[in-house]
N, C-alpha and C positions, 0 to 999 in steps of 0.2 A: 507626389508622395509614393515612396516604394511600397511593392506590394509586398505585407509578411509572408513569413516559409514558416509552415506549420508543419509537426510531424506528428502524425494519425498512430496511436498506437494501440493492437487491439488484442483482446484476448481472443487467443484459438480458438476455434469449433470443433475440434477433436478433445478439450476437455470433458464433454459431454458424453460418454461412453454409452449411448444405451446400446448403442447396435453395430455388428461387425461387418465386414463391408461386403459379405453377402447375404447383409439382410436379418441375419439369424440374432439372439441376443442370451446371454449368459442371466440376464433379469428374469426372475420368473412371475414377480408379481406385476399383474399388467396395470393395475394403477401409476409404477415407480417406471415404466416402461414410459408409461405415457407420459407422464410429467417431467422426463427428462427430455424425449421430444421434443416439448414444447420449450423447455428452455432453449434448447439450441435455435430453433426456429426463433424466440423472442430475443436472443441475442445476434441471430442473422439482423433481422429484422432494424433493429437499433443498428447497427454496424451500415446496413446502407441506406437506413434517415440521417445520421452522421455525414456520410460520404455527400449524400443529394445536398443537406444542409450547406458543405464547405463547397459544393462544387456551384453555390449561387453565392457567395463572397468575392470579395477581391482577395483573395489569398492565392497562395502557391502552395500546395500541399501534398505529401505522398502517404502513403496507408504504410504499415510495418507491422508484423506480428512478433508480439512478444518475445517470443522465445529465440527468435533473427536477431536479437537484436548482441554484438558481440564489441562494438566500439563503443567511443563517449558520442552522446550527443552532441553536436556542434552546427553550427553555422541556419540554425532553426530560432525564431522569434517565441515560438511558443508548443509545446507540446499536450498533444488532446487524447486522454488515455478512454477505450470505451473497457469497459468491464465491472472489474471493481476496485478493493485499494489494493489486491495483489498486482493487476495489470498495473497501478501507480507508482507503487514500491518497486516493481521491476525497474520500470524506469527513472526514477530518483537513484539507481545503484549505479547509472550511466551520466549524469549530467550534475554538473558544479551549479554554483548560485546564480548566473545570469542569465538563465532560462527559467520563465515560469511553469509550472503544469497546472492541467486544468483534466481534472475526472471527471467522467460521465457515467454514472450507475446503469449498466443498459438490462439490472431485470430487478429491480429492487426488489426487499422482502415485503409481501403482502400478509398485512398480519391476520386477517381473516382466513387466508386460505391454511395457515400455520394450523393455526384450531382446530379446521375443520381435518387436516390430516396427521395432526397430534397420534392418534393410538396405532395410524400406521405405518408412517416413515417421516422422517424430517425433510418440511416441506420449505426449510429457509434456505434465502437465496442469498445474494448478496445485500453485506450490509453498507457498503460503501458511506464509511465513517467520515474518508476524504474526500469525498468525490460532489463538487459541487452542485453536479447538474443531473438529470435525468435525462432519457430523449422528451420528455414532456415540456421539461425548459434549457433544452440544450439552445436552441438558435437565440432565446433572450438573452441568455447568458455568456455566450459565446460574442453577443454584437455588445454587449456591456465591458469585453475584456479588450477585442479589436477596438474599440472607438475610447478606451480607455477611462469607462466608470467604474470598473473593478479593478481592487487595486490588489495583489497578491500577498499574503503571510510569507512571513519567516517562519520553517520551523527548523528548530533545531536537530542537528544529523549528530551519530558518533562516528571518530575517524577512529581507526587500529592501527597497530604497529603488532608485527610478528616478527623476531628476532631484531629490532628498531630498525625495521622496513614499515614502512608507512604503507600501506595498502592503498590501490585505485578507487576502492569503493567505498561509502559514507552507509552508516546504518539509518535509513529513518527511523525505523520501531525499534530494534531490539536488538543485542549478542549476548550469543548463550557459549558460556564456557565449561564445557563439560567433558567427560570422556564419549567415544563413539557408541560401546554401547549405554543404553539409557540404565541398565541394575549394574552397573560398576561406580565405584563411589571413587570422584572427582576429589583429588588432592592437591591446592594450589594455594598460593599465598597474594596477598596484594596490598597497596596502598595508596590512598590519594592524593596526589598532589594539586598544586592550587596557583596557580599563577608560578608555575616551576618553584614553586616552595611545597614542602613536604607537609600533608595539610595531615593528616593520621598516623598512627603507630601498623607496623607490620600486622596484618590480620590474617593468619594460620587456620586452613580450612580442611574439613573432609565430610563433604556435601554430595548430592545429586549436582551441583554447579553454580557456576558464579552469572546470573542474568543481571545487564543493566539493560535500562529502558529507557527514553527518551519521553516527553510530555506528547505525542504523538503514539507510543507504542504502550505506554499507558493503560488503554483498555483492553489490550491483550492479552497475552501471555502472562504479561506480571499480574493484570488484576485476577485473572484464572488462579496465580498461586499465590494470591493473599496479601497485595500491592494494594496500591490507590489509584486511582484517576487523577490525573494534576492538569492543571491550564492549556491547554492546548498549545497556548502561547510561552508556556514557561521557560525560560534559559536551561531547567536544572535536568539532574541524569537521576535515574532511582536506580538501586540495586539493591538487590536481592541475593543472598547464599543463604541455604539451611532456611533458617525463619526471623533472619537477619531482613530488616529494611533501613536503606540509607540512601543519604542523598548528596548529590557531587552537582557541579556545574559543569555543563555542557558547549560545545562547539559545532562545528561549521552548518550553515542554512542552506535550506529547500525553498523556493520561492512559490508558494503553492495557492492558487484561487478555493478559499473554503467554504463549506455552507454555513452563513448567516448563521443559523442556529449553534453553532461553536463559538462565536466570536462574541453574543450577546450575552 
């Protein structure tokens, strides 16, 4: 049996700004000092129990930092994002549907510590919505995907066209059509079509802009501006202009390892 080609993909350690690289830091409160430390150090930390993890597998695997990353994925059996769902989403903008991903949360939010530092700074971390595993059950989860008892989702992506150029990259969560700056009022018009039949009448706008979301990008952005939550699983698109919501069917999948508690 050949051995799989994994590609380890991970969020930077230079996300973590608390300190400049002689030491000094633009932070003055030494609580928000500290606790950014320690994030990076627990995302160190997660990043090489990952690495020890794959390096006792039969796998073939190389490590890759997000922000390197400039081609499509290719010729890899499975992709393992440590971070959160932005390290995922990164890489969903690089890879078609016959590569699965599998997320690993590497500092989840701890909702006691949130409480306890409520009145002085925001102490949430990652929420890693997609991201199936933890380092707590990355190697279960990981021997359940290699030996094939997890079986990956579809979710649904949206493809663009700018000038009817079809675009390289698939939106998991979300496009925002707006002007560049954010208090200039977006003028644009649209309409849905459906199976290449024209499925609505011309819709004449002058908004802050036109957001769709995907069943996936669902509790972001759009729920923040007065959208819904929908299925995880759902085929369909939502959009949003002004205080308009609606709803369109969607196109091309992500083949993604979810947590259980989505799927129930």
């Amino acid at each position: 049996m050949a051995r799989r080609r994994l590609l380890l993909l991970l969020k930077p350690l230079d996300v973590y700004p608390a300190r400049q690289s002689n030491g000094t830091s633009r932070i003055i409160n030494p609580q928000v000092l500290s606790y950014l430390d320690d994030r990076c150090k627990v995302h160190k930390d997660a990043i090489n129990f990952c690495q020890d993890v794959l390096g006792k597998k039969l796998v073939d695997w190389e490590p890759i930092l997000r922000n390197s990353l400039s081609h499509p994925i290719r010729n890899v059996d499975l992709v393992v994002t440590v971070g959160g769902d932005g390290t995922l989403l990164q890489a969903s903008h690089f890879m078609d549907d016959s590569i699965p991903i599998l997320g690993v949360n590497s500092d989840p939010t701890q909702v006691e510590e949130v409480e306890e530092f409520s009145d002085k700074f925001d102490a949430t971390r990652s929420t890693g919505y997609l991201c199936a595993a933890t380092v707590r059950t990355f190697e279960q989860v990981l021997d359940d995907v290699l030996e094939d008892r997890a079986v990956p989702s579809r979710l649904s992506r949206i493809s663009m066209c700018v000038n009817s150029q079809l675009l390289s990259t698939y939106a998991l969560n979300d496009v925002l059509i707006a002007q560049k700056c954010p208090a200039t009022v977006s003028r644009f018009s649209f309409r849905i079509r459906r199976d290449d039949q024209l499925y609505s009448r011309m819709v004449n706008c002058r908004s802050s802009g036109l957001r769709i979301s995907t069943a996936a990008g669902s509790t972001g952005a759009m729920l923040s501006a007065g959208g819904f939550k929908m299925p995880i699983l759902s085929r369909d698109l939502q959009y949003m202009h002004g205080d308009t919501i609606g709803i369109s069917t969607g196109a091309p999948d992500l083949k993604v390892f979810l947590p259980q508690h989505l799927l129930s």
